[in-house]
C-alpha positions as CSV (number, residue, x, y, z in Angstrom):
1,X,-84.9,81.9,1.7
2,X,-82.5,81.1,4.3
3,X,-81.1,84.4,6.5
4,X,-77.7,82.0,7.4
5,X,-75.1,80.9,5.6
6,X,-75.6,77.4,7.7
7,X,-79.0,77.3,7.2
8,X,-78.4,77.8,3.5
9,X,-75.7,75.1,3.5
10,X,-78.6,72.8,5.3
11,X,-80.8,73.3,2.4
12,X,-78.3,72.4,-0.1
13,X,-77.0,69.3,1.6
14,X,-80.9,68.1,1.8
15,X,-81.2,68.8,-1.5
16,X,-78.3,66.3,-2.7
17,X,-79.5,63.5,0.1
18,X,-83.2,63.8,-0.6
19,X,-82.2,63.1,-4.6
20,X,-79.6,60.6,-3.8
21,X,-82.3,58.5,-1.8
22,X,-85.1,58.7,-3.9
23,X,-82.6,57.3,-6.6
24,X,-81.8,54.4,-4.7
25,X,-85.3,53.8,-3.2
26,X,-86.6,53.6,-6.5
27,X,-84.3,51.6,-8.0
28,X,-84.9,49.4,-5.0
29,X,-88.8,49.0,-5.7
30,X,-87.7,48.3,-9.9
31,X,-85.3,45.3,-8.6
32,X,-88.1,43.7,-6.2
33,X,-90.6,44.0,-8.8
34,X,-88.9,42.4,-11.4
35,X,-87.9,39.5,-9.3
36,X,-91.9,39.4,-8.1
37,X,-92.8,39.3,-11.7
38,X,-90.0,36.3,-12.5
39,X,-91.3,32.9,-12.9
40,X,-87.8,31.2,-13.5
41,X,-86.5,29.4,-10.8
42,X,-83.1,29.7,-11.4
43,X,-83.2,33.4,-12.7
44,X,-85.2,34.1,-9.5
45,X,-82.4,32.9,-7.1
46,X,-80.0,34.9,-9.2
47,X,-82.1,37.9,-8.6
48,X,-82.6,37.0,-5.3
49,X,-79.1,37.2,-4.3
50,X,-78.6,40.8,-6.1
51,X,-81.5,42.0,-4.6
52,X,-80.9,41.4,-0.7
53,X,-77.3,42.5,-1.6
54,X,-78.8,46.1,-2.7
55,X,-81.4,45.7,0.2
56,X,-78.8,44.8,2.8
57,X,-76.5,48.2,1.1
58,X,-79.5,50.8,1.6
59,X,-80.2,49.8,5.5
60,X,-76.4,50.0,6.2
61,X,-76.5,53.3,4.8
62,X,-79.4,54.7,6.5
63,X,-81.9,54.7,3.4
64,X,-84.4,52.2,4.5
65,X,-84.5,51.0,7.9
66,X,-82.8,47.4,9.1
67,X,-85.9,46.1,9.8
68,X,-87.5,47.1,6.4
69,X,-85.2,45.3,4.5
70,X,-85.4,41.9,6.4
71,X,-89.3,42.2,6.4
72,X,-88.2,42.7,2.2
73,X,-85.7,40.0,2.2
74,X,-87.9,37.3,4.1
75,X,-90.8,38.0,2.3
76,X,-88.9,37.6,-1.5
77,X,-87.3,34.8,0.3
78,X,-90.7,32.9,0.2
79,X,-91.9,33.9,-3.5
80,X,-88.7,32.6,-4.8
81,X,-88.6,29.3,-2.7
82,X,-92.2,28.6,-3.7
83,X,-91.1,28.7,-7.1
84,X,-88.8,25.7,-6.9
């Protein structure tokens, strides 16, 4: 139990952040698995797109780190132009 009102205020505020990431992280994962699971060219470029726009999103914000989501956007980058 925190003994300060900041401290208390801390606790809340990690709370909502730690929630608010793990939403976005694991909607994250579900979009790059679906488009690893795709087989469709044309869908897969489509997903593609939505996909580095979500990745590109999460590092602005501080979610995933910049360089995690190139190493994510090059790799998905390859499965999708090894489908055409």
């Amino acid at each position: 139990m925190p003994q300060h009102k900041s401290a208390a205020k801390r606790a809340r505020q990690s709370a909502k952040r730690r929630l608010y990431n793990r939403i976005h992280r694991s909607r994250m994962r579900t979009l790059i698995k679906k488009l690893r699971a795709t087989d469709d060219a044309e869908q897969a470029v489509a997903q593609l797109n939505e996909v580095k726009a979500y990745l590109d999103r999460l590092a602005t914000k501080g979610i995933i780190h910049k360089n995690k989501a190139a190493n994510l956007k090059s790799q998905l980058d390859k499965k999708v132009n090894a489908l055409r």
